[in-house]
N, C-alpha and C positions, 0 to 999 in steps of 0.2 A: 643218661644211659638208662636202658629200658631194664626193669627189674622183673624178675622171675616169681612165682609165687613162692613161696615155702612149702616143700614137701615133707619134712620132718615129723605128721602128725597126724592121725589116721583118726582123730576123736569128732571131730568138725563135723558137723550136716554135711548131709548132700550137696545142697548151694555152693559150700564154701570149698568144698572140695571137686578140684578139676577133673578130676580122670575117674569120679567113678563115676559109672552109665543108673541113671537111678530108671522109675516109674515103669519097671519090668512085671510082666503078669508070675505069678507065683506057677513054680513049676518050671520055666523056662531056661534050656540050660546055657544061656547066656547069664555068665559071673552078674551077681547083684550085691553092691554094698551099701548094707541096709545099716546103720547105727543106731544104737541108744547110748545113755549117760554113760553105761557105762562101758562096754567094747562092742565092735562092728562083729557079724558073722558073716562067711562066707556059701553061700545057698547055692552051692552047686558042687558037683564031684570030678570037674575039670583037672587035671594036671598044672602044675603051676609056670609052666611052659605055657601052654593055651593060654592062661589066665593073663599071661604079660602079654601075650599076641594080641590078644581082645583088648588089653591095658591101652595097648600101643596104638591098637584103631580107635579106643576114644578120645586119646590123647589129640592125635587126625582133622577125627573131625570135628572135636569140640575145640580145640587152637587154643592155646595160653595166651592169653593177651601181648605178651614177646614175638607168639607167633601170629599172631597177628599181625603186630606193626611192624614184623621183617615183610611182609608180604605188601607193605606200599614201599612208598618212598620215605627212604629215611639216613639221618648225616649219621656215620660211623663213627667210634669214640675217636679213634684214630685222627681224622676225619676236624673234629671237634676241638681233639689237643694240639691238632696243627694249628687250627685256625686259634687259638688262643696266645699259644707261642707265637703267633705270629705279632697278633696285636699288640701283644706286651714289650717283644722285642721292636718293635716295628714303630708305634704309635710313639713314645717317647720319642725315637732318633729323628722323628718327621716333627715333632712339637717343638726339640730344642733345635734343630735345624732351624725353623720358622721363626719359632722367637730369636734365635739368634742373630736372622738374618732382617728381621724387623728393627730388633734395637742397632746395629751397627749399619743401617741403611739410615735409620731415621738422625742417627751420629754423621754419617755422613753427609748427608746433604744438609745439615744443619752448618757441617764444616765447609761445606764447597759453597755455601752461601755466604759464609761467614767471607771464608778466603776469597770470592768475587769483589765482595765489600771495601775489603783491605785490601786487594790490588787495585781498584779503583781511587780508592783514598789514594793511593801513595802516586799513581799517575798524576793527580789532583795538585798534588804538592810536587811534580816533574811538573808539570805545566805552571804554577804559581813559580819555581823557579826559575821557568823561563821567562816570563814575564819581567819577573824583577832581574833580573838581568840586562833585558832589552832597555828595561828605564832606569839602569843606572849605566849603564851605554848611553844614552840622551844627553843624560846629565856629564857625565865624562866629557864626549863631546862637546856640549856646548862651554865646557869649562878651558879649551886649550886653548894656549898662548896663542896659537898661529892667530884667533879670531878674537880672543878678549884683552890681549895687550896692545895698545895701539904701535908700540913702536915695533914688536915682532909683527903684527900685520900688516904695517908701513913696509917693511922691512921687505917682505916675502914676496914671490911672485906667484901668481893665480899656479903655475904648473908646479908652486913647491908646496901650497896647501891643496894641490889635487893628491900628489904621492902621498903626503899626510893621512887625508882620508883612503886614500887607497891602500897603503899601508895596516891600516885597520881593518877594512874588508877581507884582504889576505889572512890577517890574525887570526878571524873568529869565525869563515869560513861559512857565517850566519847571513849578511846582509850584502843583498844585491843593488844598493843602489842607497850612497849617500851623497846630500847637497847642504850647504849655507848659501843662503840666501836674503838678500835685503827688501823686503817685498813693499816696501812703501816707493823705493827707487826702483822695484821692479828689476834686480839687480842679482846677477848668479854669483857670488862668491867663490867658490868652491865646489869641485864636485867629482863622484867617482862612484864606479859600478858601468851598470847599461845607462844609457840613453834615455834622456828623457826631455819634457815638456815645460816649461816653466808656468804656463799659462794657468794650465789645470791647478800645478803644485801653491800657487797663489790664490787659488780658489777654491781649494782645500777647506774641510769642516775644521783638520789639524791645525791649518793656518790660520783661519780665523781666529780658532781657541784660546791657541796661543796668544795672540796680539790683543784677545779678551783679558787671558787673567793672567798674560806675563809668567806665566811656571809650564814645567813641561806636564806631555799629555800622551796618554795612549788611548788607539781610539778603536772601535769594531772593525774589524778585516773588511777589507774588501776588494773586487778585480781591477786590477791595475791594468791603465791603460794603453803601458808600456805593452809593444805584439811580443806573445810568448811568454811573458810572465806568469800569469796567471794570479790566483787568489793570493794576495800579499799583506803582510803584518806593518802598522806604519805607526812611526813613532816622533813625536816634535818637542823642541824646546827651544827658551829663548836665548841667544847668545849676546851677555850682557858686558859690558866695558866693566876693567878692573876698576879702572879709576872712577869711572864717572857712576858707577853701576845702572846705567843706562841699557836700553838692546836697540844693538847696534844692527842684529842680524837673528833668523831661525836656521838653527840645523834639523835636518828631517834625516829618519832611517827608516830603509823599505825592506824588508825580511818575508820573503817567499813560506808560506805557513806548510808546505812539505818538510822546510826545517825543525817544525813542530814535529813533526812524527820520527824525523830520524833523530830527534831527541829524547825521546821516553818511549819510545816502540819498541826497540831493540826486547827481542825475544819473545814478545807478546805473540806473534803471529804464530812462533809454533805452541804456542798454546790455545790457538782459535781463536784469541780475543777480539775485537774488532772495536776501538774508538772511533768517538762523535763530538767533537766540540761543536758548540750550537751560542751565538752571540746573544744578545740583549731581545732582537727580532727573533729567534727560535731557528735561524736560518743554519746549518751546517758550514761554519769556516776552517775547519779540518776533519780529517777522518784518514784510517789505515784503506777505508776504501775509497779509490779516489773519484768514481761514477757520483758519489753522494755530497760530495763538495758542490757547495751554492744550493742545496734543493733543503727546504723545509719538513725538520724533523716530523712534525705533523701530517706532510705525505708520506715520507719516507714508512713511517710505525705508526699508522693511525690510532690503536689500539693501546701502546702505550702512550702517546699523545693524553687519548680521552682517558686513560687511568692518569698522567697527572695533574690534568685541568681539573678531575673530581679532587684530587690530594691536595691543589692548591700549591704544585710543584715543592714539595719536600721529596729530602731523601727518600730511595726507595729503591727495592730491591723483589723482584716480580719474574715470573715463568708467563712468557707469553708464546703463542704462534702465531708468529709474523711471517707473511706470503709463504706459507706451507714449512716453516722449519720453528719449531720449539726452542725457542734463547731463551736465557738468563739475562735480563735487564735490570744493569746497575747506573741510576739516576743519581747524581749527582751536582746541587749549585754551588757557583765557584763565593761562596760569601765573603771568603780573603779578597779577591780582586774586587768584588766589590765595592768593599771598604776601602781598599788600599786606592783604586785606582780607577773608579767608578765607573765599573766593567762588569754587566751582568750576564756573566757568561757560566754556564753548564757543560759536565761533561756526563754521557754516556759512553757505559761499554757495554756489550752484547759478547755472549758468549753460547753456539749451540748447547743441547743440552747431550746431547749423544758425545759430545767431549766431553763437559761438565763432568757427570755421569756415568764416567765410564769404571772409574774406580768402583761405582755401588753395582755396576753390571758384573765387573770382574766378581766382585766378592759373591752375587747372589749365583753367577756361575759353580765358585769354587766350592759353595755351600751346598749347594743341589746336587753335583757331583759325589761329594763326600758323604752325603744323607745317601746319596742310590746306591751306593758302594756299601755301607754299613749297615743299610736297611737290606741286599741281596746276604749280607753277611752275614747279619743277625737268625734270614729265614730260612737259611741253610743250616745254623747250628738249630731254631728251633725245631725246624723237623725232623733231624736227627736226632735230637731228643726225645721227641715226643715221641718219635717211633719207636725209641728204645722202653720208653719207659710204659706204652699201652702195649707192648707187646704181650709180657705175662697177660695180662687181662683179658686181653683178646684170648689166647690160648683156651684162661678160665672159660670165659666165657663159653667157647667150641667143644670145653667138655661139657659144662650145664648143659650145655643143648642134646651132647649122649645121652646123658647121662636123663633127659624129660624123654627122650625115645626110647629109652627101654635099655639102654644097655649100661647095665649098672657096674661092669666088671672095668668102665672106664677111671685111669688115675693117671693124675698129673706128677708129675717129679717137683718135691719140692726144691726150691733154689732160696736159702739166706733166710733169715730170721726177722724182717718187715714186715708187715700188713699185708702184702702179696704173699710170700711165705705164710703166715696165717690161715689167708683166703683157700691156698692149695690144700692146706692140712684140713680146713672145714669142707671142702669141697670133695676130696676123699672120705674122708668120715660120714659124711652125708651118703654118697654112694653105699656104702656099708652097712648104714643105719639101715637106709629103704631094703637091702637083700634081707637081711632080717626081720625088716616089717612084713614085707612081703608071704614069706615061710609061715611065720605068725598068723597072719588073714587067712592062708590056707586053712590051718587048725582051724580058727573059730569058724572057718564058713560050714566045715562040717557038722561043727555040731548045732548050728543055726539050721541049718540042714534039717536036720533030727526033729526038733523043736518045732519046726513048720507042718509035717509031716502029723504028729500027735494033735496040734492044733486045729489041722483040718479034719481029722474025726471026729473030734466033740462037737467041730461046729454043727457038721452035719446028722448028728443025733441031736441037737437043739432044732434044728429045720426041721427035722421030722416029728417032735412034740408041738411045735409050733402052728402047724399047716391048718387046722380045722378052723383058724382066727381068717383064714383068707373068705371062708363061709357064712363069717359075721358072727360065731360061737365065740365072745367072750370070757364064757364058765373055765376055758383051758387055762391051765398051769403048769410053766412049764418046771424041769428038777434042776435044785440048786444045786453041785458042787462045792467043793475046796478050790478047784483052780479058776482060771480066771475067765474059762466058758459060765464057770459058776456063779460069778458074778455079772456076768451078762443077762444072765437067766435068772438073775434074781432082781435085775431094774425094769425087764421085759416086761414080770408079772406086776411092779410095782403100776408099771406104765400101762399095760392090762386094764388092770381094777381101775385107775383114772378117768379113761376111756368108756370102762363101763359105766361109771355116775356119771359123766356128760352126757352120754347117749341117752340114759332115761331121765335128765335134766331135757335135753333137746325134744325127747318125744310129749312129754308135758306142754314145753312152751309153741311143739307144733299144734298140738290142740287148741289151746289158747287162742293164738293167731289166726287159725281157723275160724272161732268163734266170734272175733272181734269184727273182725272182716265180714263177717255175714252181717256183723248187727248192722256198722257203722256206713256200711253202701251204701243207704239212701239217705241220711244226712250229707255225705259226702257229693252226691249228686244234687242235691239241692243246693247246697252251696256254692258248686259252679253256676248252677242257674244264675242265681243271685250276683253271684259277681259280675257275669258276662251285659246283664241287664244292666247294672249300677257303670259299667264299662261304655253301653251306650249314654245313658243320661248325663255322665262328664264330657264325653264328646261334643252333644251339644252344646253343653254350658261353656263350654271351650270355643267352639265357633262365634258366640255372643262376646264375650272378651277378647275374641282378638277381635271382633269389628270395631268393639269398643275403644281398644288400644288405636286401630287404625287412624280415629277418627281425633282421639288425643296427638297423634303424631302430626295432624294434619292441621289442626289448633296451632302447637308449637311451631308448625312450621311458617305458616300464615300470621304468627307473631315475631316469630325471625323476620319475615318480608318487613314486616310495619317499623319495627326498631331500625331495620336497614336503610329504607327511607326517611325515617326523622335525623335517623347522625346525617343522612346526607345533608338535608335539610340544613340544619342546624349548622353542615358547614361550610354551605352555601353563604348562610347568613353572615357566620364570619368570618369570611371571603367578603362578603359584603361590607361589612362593617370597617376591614383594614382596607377596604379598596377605598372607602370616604373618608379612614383619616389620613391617608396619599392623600387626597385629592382637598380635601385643609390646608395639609401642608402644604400642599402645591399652590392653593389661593394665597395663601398667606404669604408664602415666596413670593408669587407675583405682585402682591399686596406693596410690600419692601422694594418691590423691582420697581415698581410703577414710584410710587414715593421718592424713590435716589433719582429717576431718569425726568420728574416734576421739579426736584431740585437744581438737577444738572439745567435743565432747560429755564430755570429759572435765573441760573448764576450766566445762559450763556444769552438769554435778554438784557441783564445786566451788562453783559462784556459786549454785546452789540450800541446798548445806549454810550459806554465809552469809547465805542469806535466813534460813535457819529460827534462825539465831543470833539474826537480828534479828530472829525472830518470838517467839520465846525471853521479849527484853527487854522488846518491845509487851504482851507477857504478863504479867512482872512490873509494867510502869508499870501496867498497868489493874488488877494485884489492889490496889496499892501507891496507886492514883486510888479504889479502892473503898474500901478502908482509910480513906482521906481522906475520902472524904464521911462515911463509917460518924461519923468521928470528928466531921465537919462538921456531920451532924445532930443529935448528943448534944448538943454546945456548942449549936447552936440551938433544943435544946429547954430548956436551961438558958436561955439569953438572954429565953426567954417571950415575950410580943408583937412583939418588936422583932426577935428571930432566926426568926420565922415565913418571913419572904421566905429568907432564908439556907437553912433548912432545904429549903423547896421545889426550891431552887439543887444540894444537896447531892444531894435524889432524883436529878435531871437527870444529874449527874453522875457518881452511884454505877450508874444505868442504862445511861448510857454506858460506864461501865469496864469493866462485866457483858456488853455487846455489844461492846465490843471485843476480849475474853477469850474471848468465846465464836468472835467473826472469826478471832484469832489460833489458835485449836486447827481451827478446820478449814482454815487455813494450813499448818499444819504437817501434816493429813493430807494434805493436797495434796503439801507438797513430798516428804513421805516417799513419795507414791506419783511421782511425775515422779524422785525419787533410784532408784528398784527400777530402775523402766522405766531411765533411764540407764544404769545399772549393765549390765542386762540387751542394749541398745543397743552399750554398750563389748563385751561379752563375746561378741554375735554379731558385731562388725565383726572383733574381732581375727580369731575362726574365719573369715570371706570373708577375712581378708588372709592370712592361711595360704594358703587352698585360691587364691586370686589368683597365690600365690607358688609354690605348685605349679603351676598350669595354664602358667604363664609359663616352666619348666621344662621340659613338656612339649611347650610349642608351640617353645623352642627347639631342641628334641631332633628334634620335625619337621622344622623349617627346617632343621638340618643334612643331617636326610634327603634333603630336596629337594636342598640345595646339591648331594648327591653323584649324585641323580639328572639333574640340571640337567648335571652334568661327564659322567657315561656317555650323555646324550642328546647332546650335543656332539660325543661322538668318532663316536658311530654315525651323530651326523650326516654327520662328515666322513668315514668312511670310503664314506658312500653315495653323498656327493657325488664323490669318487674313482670308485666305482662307474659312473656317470652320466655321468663326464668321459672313462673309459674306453670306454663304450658308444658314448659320442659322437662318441669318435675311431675307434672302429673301425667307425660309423657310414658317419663321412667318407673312410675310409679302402675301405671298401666302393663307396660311392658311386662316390670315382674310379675302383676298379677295373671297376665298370659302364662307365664313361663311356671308359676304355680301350677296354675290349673294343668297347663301340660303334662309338668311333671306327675301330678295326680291321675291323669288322662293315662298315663304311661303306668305309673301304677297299679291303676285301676286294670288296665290290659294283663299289666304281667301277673297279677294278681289272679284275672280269671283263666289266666293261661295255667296257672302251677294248680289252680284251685283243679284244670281240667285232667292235669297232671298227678295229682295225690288220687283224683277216684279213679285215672287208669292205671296208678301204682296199687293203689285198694283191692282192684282186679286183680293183677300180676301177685301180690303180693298173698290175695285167696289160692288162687293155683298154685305159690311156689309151698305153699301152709299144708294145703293138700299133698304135695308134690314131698314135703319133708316127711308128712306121717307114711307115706307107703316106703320110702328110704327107710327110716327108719326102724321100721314093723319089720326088716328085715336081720334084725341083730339082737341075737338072744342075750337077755343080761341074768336072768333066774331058773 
């Protein structure tokens, strides 16, 4: 709220005081309130009517600071206490709304997750019952007389154990289709429900199982191939003789898996729910939806799919959106059946979440409702409030504002004894006060009045003693008083006499100056001379130094060139020097190479000489094979008819000895000639590892060379670098002595510049010498 200055107090300056009009010329009958320590007076003989009129026009257009920032834009108190009430009322009922509807939304869905959880469990265990039902039906079955007593099965006719089993399908309302069967004989015992196949039912995974491990079995769902059945639950066991406990026969039970749902579904549906049993394979064998039977969980919810391949298929309980609708997915593995019956079967249920969810929609409805309701309620009592309670103020306030324009006869009616009650009563008294201030100001202005009046006649008999000093006559004095022109006129004369010992101080020192300046002219001109000469003579000496430095720069840099070529140099050289000890190592490899492949070639002369050994003996078995037949055909010619075949045998033979004796002799020129060449092979490698062993010698002998050229390119490097380091310093050393002489160069200039500048000051400074004594020649001091 914008505050008012205090008018209560008339003692203030000027500054601090609004309404009075100051920096008025004397005499003006525009009201002037002029203060000192101790009361203002009033300098004018207006009416006190006029004086508030004039009050009121500077009130106008000097603006209180109030009236000022009424004249923008600005929020009302009003205005300010709504908007407070507002907040106070308002901000809480939206915060406890909000938390409220935080904490019991986050209660909720904690609960409607909880509860998906434990409706899933407890279908889990509706399914585990059914289960164990169906297999203690198997077992039932295969227990009755009609099939394990032989004399009641002797006994009965195939149409009295079909009503038997039929009798039981009516019972339980469950199974569409039981048979006993002897499947070794290929034989239908019994049977009842639909229609069926034997052939298949013998070639059953069920059937085999059975007849594996002799106990009953349940196995994964699947389409039966009975027309019209569809996905079916199939259950077997062996039907064993009392006496002999033998099995004599399998009972089988086929249970349609929609049984499945109208067993544990009931009610689900108007809850949204929607189950998913999923076999061992992941494949869907029941479901509330029946389009999803036989189709793979993993098509069906991809999404949860790959959420529980990462989980490693545990429990789990997830918000997903599956083909554009947001469900709650509650995964569930059957690990009962598992164990019980080695069934690894899973159930899902899926539940929207706009079901789900609906309880936490209701509440956040009913909660927003009831905020906008108490939050409209709240802002209607605060405004009413608030307007009641800035009303007095406001009022106040509409009288200050009379009450700063002028019209002091404004009063408020007090109302009760609070702080507003107070406010009235200072607000009224204040009015009051200022009528009487005002009456007051009157008085003293008049006699302030008077007082100005008397003051301006003395001054002006002080102006008229004073006036012959405007002629330069210091001798005047003007007359002291008692009042306080008297004291004016008593610092005037003090100020007088000061004046006049400066003045004949000053006409002293203009002589002087006069005199100085006449003497000191032409030393002062000789001295520019001097300079301006000594200005050129460093010029020169300056031209000479920078050639000099030039010709330094030019040294250092033409030993920069030379250093740059020796590193080159130098590492050229050792570039050189690693490029020969490659090229060692590489003789020497070849050295090693040549060596192993003189060896090898030595070991494979060897393995040639034992070929031709062994061509040696191929030689004797064939003359030794020829010999034999030789001998073979003699006896088969003695033998007569009967050694004819033998004889033919022995040709064959003696032919081949003779080609193989003859293969063997041009083996053996072979290897004699593959031994020369080897021989020949050894005798040139050894000579290359000679001359390998020389070169390797020689090119060490280089590389030494280089090593030593490599150490003398180094030192001439570094002496050059020296060289270079010296240029450069006497480069720099050069340089500065340029930049010396410059700067002396430059001295030496500005030097005869000021030197030409003091003897035209010298001049200026004769004529101004001059120029004081005739000033001054004009002011009488005696």
């Amino acid at each position: 709220m914008t505050q008012i200055p205090p008018q209560n107090s008339f003692t203030k300056t000027s500054n601090e005081y609004p309404f009075a009009p100051n920096n008025l010329p004397v005499g003006d009958e525009t009201p002037v309130m002029e203060e000192s320590a101790s009361s203002p007076t009033l300098l004018s003989s207006e009416k006190p009517e006029s004086y508030l009129q004039n009050l009121d026009l500077s009130v106008q257009e000097q603006q209180t600071p109030w009236k000022r920032f009424s004249n923008q834009a600005f929020i009302s108190l009003r205005t300010k206490a709504t908007a407070l009430a507002l907040a106070i009322g308002t901000i809480p009922v939206a915060l406890v709304g909000t938390t409220a509807y935080l904490t019991a939304s986050t209660g909720i869905k904690a609960e409607i997750i909880q509860n998906e959880q434990h409706n899933t469990a407890s279908l889990q265990q509706k399914l585990n019952l059914f289960v164990k039902q169906r297999y203690e039906d198997i077992v039932i079955l295969s227990k009755f007389d009609a099939f394990t007593n032989s004399q009641v099965r002797n006994s009965l006719t195939s149409e009295g154990k079909n009503a038997i089993l039929k009798d039981w399908i009516d019972s339980g309302k469950i199974y569409n289709s039981i048979v006993v069967y002897n499947p070794p004989q290929r034989e239908t015992i019994a049977s009842a429900g639909d229609k069926f196949d034997l052939e298949p039912v013998l070639k059953a995974d069920y059937t085999q199982a059975v007849l594996e491990t002799d106990r009953p079995i349940i196995v994964d769902p699947r389409q039966s191939l009975t027309q019209g059945v569809g996905f079916s639950f199939y259950t077997a066991a062996p039907v064993k003789d009392k006496s002999t406990n033998k099995t004599v026969a399998l009972v089988r039970t086929r249970a349609s898996m929609a049984a499945v749902k109208d067993f544990f579904y009931q009610g689900e549906a108007n809850l949204g729910r929607e189950f998913y049993i999923t076999d061992s394979q992941g494949k869907i064998t029941a479901s509330s939806n029946p389009k999803a039977v036989e189709k793979n969980l993993a098509d069906l919810f991809p999404k949860l799919s790959s959420r529980l391949q990462k989980g490693g298929k545990q429990k789990l309980t997830t918000i997903l959106s599956e083909k554009g609708q947001e469900q709650i997915f509650t995964y569930v593995p059957n690990e009962e059946l598992r164990r019980a019956y080695g069934l690894n079967w899973s159930l899902v249920v899926a539940r929207p979440t706009v079901v789900a969810f609906a309880p936490q929609r209701q509440l956040l409805i009913t909660l927003l409702l009831g905020t906008v309701f108490f939050t409209a309620l709240v802002a209607v009592i605060a405004i009413t409030i608030a307007n009641r309670a800035t009303r007095p103020i406001l009022e106040a306030t509409d009288a200050v504002v009379k009450i700063g324009q002028g019209d002091l006869n404004t009063r408020l009616i007090v109302q009760g004894d609070d702080e507003l009650g107070l406010l009235v009563n200072n607000i009224n008294d204040m009015a009051g006060q200022l009528g009487i201030l005002l009456h007051e100001k009157e008085r003293v202005a008049d006699e302030q009045r008077q007082l100005t009046e008397l003051l301006q006649s003395r001054v002006l008999e002080l102006l008229e003693e004073v006036e012959p000093i405007n002629d330069g006559d210091l001798t005047i004095r003007a007359t002291v008083t008692a009042d306080d022109i008297g004291t004016i006129a008593d610092s005037y004369n003090f100020m007088v006499s000061n004046l006049r010992e400066i003045v004949t101080k000053v006409q002293f020192a203009a002589t002087n100056v006069a005199t100085t300046t006449s003497n000191n002219e032409q030393s002062i001109q000789a001295l520019s001379q001097e300079a301006v000469r000594q200005t050129e003579e460093i010029t020169v000496a300056l031209k000479q130094v920078q050639e000099m430095a030039q010709s330094a720069r030019q040294v250092a840099l033409s030993a920069e060139k030379a250093a740059e070529v020796v590193r080159r140099a130098s590492q050229t050289v050792e570039e050189g020097d690693a490029a020969i000890n490659r090229t060692v190592e590489g003789i020497v490899a070849i050295r090693e190479t040549v060596s192993q492949t003189r060896q090898k070639v030595k070991y494979l002369g060897e393995s040639s000489q034992k070929i031709s050994t062994v061509v040696n003996l191929i030689s004797e078995f064939a003359s030794q094979t020829k010999m034999l037949a030789f001998n073979a055909s003699i006896e088969a010619t003695r033998a007569g008819e009967q050694g004819r075949g033998f004889a033919i045998v022995a040709d064959e033979v003696r032919t081949l000895a003779q080609q193989s004796a003859e293969a063997s002799r041009e083996i053996e020129k072979l290897i004699a000639a593959i031994q020369g060449e080897t021989n020949e092979v050894i005798a040139a490698m050894e000579e290359g590892t000679e001359q390998v062993v020389m070169g390797t010698k020689l090119v060490d002998e280089t590389r030494h060379t280089l090593s030593k050229i490599t150490v003398a390119s180094a030192e001439v490097s570094q002496l050059v670098e020296e060289i270079a380091q010296a240029a450069i310093e006497q480069s720099g050393v050069s340089e500065t002595v340029t930049q010396t002489m410059t700067n002396v160069a430059q001295i030496s200039d500005k030097t005869s510049q000021e030197a030409t500048v003091v003897s035209s000051s010298f001049e200026e400074l004769q004529r101004v010498a001059k120029a004081l004594q005739e000033d001054v020649a004009q002011f009488k001091v005696s």
